[in-house]
C-alpha positions in Angstrom: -9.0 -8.4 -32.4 -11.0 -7.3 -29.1 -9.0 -6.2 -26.3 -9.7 -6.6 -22.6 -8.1 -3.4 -20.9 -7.5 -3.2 -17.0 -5.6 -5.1 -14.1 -5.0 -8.4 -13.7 -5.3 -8.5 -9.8 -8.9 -7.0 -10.2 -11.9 -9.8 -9.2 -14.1 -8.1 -12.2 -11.3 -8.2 -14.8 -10.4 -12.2 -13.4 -14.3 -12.3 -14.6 -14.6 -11.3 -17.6 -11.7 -13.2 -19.0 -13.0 -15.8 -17.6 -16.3 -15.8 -19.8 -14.4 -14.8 -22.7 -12.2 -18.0 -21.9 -15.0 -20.5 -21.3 -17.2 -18.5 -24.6 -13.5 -19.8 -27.1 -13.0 -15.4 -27.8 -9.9 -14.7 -28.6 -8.5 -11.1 -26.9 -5.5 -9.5 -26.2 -5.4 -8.2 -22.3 -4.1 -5.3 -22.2 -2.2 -4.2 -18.3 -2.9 -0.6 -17.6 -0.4 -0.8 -15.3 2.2 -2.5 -17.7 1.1 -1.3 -20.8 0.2 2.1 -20.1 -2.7 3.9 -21.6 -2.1 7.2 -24.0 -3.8 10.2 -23.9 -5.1 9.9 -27.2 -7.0 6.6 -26.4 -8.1 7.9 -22.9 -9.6 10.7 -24.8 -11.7 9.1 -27.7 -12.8 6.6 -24.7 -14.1 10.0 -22.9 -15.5 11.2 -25.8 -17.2 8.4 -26.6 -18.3 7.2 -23.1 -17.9 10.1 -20.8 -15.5 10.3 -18.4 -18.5 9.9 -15.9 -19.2 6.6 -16.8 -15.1 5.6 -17.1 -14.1 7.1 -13.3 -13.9 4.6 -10.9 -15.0 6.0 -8.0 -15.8 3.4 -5.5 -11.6 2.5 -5.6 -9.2 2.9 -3.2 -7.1 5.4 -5.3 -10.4 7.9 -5.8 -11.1 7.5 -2.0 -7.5 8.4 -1.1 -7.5 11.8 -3.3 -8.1 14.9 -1.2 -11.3 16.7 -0.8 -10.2 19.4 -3.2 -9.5 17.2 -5.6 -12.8 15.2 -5.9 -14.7 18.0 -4.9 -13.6 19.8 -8.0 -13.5 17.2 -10.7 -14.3 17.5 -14.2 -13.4 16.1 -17.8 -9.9 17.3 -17.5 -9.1 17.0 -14.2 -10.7 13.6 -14.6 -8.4 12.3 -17.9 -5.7 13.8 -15.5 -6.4 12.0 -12.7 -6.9 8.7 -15.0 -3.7 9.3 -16.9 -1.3 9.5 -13.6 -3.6 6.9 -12.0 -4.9 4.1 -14.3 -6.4 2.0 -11.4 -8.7 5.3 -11.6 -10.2 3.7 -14.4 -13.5 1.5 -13.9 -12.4 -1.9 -15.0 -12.6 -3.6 -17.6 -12.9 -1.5 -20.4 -13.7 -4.2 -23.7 -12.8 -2.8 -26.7 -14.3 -4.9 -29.6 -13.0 -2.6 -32.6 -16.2 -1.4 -32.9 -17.6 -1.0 -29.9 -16.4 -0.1 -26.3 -18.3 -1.2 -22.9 -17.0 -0.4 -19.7 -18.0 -2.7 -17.0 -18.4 -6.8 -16.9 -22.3 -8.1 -17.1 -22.7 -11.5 -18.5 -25.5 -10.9 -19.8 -24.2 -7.7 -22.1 -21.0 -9.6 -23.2 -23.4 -12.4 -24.4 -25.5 -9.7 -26.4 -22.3 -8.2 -27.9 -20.4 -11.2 -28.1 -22.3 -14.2 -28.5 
């Protein structure tokens, strides 16, 4: 089963289900916010992705951080930070069981999906 992880309010996340819903895939969405995220998945996600690539760093929550803070990130500071702050997260993450992409792109959900 592939699973659509994020927020609901968020215009890329309203997106992607969108295409999945007009392409007939079946997912589970899964609300960071409701649902919570573990540890344990954050960090195969990081290991697998980097925690680069999964910080969401254009958001309101990263802007609102002090200087310290984002002037001193790394990968723990960063799962951390993404733990106590899912919003943190760049949006949506897809997980299809196999594979994870981070991000919506029409075009990439069509080459992994279609």
């Amino acid at each position: 089963m592939i699973t659509l992880y994020g927020i609901p309010n968020c215009d890329t996340i309203k997106k992607a289900r969108k295409w999945l819903e007009s392409n007939q895939i079946e997912y589970r969405f899964h609300d960071f916010r409701k649902d919570g995220l573990d540890a344990e998945r954050l960090n195969s996600w990081v290991d697998e992705l980097g925690w680069e690539l999964l910080l969401n760093k254009r958001g309101t929550t990263w802007r609102q951080q002090p200087d310290e803070v984002k002037n001193q990130i790394d990968q723990s500071s960063a799962i951390a930070l993404m733990l106590e702050y899912p919003a943190m997260i760049k949006r949506p993450v897809l997980d299809t069981g196999d594979v994870r992409k981070v991000g919506f792109k029409d075009t990439e959900y069509s080459a992994l999906l279609g």
